[in-house]
N, C-alpha and C positions, 0 to 999 in steps of 0.2 A: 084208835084209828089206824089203818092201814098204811104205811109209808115206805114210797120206794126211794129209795136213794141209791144215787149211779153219780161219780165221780172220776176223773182224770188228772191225773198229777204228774206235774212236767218233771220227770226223773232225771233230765240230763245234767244235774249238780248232785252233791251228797246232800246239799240242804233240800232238794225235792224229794231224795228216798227217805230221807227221816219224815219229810211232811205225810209221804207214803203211807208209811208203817202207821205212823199216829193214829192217821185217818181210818186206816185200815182195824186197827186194833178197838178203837172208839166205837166203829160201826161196828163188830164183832161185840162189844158187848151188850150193844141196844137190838139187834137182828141176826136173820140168818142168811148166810151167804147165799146167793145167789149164782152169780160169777164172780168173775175177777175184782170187778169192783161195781158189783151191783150189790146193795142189799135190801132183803125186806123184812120192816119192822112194825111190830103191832105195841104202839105207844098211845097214852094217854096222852091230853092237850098240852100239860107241863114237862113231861119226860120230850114229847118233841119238840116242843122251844125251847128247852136246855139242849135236847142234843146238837138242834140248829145251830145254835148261840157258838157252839167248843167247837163244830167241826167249820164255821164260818172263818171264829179265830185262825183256826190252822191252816186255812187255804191261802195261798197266795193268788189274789183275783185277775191277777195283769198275766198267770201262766198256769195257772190250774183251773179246772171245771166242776162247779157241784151243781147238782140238779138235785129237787124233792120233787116227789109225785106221788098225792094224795090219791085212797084208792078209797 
């Protein structure tokens, strides 16, 4: 399946650039960049519940934004 994923990471601490990079790096290995923090990934049903599952853990939900959208 087809997955976009677009994310927002509140960088104003060093512990949001690290959440950053993560995020960033994690979506780098499941897709292809898009923009800055857009990507798109062509994942099977379990490679995208895992990837959800690790980039959910690393978000802080009270100051960062993930969004999926299925295509």
């Amino acid at each position: 399946m087809m997955l976009v994923i677009a994310y927002d990471v509140d960088t104003t601490s060093s512990a949001g650039s690290q959440r950053l990079r993560k995020v960033a790096r994690l979506c780098e290995r499941h897709g292809i960049r898009v923009q800055n923090s857009v990507f798109e990934c062509l994942l099977d049903t379990a490679q995208c519940r895992s990837l959800q599952n690790k980039l959910c853990k690393l978000m802080d939900p009270e100051r960062d934004s993930l969004r999926f959208y299925y295509l």
